[in-house]
C-alpha positions in Angstrom: 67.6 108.7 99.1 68.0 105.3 100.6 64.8 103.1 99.4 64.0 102.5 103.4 64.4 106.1 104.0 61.9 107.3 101.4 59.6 104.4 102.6 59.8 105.9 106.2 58.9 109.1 105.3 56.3 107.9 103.3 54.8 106.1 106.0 55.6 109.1 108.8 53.8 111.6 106.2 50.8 109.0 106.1 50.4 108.7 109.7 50.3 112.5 109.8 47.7 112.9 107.3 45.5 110.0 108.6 46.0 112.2 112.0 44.7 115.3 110.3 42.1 113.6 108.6 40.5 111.7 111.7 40.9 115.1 114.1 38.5 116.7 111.4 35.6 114.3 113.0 35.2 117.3 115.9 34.0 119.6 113.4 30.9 117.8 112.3 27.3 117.4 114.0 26.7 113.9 115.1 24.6 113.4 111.9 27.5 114.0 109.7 29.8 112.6 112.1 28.0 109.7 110.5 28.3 110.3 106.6 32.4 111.4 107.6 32.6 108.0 109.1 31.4 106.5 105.9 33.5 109.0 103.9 36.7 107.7 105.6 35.6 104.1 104.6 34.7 105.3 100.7 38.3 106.9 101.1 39.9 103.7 102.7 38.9 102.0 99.0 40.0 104.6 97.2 43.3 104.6 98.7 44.1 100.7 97.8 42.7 101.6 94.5 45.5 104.9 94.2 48.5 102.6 95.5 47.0 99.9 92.9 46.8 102.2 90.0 50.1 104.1 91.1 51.9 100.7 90.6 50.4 99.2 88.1 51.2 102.5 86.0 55.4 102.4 87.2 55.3 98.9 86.1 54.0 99.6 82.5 56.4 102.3 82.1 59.3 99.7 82.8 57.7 96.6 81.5 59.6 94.9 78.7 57.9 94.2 76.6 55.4 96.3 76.5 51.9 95.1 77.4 49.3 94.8 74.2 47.7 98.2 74.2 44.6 96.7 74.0 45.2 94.6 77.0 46.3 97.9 78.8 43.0 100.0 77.3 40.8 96.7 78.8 42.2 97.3 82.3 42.4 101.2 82.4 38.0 100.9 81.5 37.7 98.4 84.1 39.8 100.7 86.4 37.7 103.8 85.9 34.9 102.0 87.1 35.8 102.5 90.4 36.1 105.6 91.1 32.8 106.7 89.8 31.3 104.3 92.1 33.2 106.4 95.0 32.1 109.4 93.1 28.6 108.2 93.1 28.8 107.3 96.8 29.7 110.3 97.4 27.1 112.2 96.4 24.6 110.1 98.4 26.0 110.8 101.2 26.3 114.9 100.6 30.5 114.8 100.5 29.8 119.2 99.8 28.2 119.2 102.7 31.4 117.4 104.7 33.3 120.0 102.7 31.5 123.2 103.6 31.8 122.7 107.6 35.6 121.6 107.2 37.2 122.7 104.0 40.4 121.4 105.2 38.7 118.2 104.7 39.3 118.6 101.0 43.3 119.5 100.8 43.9 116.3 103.4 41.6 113.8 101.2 43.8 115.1 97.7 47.3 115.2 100.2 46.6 111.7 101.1 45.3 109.9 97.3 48.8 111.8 96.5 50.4 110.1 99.4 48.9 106.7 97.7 50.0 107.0 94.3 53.3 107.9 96.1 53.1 104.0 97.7 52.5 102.2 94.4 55.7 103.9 92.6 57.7 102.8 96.1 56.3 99.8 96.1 57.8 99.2 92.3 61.0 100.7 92.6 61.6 98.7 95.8 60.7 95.5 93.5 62.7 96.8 90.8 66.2 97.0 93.1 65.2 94.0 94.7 63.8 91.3 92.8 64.2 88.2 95.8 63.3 90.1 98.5 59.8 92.4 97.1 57.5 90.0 98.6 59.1 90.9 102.1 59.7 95.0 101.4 55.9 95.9 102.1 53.9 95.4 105.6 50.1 96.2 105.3 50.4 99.6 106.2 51.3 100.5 102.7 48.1 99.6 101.1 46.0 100.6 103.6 44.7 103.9 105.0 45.2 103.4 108.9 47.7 104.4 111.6 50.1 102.3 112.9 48.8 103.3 116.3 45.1 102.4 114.4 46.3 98.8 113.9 48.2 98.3 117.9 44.6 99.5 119.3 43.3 96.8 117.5 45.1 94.2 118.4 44.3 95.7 122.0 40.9 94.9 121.3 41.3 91.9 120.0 43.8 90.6 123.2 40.5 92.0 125.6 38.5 90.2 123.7 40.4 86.5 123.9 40.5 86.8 127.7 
């Protein structure tokens, strides 16, 4: 598969999830429409963290020569870190709670951290087969967990805004 047609499906499947995700809001009371608002923002982290980790992980397994594992053990400690502070989080704001009204919220949160490890091995193959032009491959919709339609009702908002 063409590297810009895996990228497009990538992104299409991302859109879809981030769809199914944000549809879920419906299901909750307006108190934990409130702590699913702040779930989606714990998760928004955790998906730049996946893509990060996702990469950073493709790149050592091609990276001549190999880093100095203890170098590599350093960054995986200081990489763990985050996730049990999104685990923590979590807990604070009753995520098994979230889970019990909508337990489809569960198989779209896993779909989509797999959807973000996904990104960082594009993102380093797409660097790998093109060297010169990696810096120009990615837009921001890669690293972050929005829509594209997310970002153009923005930018709405923001033209309102300037008039």
């Amino acid at each position: 598969m063409s590297s810009q047609r895996k990228l497009n499906g990538y992104l299409e499947r991302k859109d879809s999830l981030i769809s199914e995700y944000q549809a879920l809001k419906s299901e909750f009371t307006p108190e934990q429409q409130n702590r699913f608002y702040i779930l989606i923002k714990l998760d928004e982290q955790l998906y730049e963290y996946h893509v990060c980790v996702s990469y950073l992980e493709s790149q050592q397994m091609t990276h001549k020569p190999k880093l100095d594992p203890k170098d590599l053990k350093s960054w995986q400690t200081k990489m763990k870190i985050i996730p049990e502070k999104i685990r923590q989080l979590e807990n604070e704001i009753f995520v098994d709670d979230l889970l019990t009204t909508a337990p489809r919220l569960s198989i779209i949160r896993k779909e989509i951290m797999d959807n973000a490890k996904e990104a960082g091995k594009i993102i380093h193959s797409y660097e790998v087969m093109n060297p010169k032009q990696a810096w120009h491959f990615l837009d921001d919709r890669i690293y972050e967990l929005k829509t594209n339609s997310d970002r153009e009702s923005k930018q709405e908002n923001v033209n309102e805004t300037a008039k």
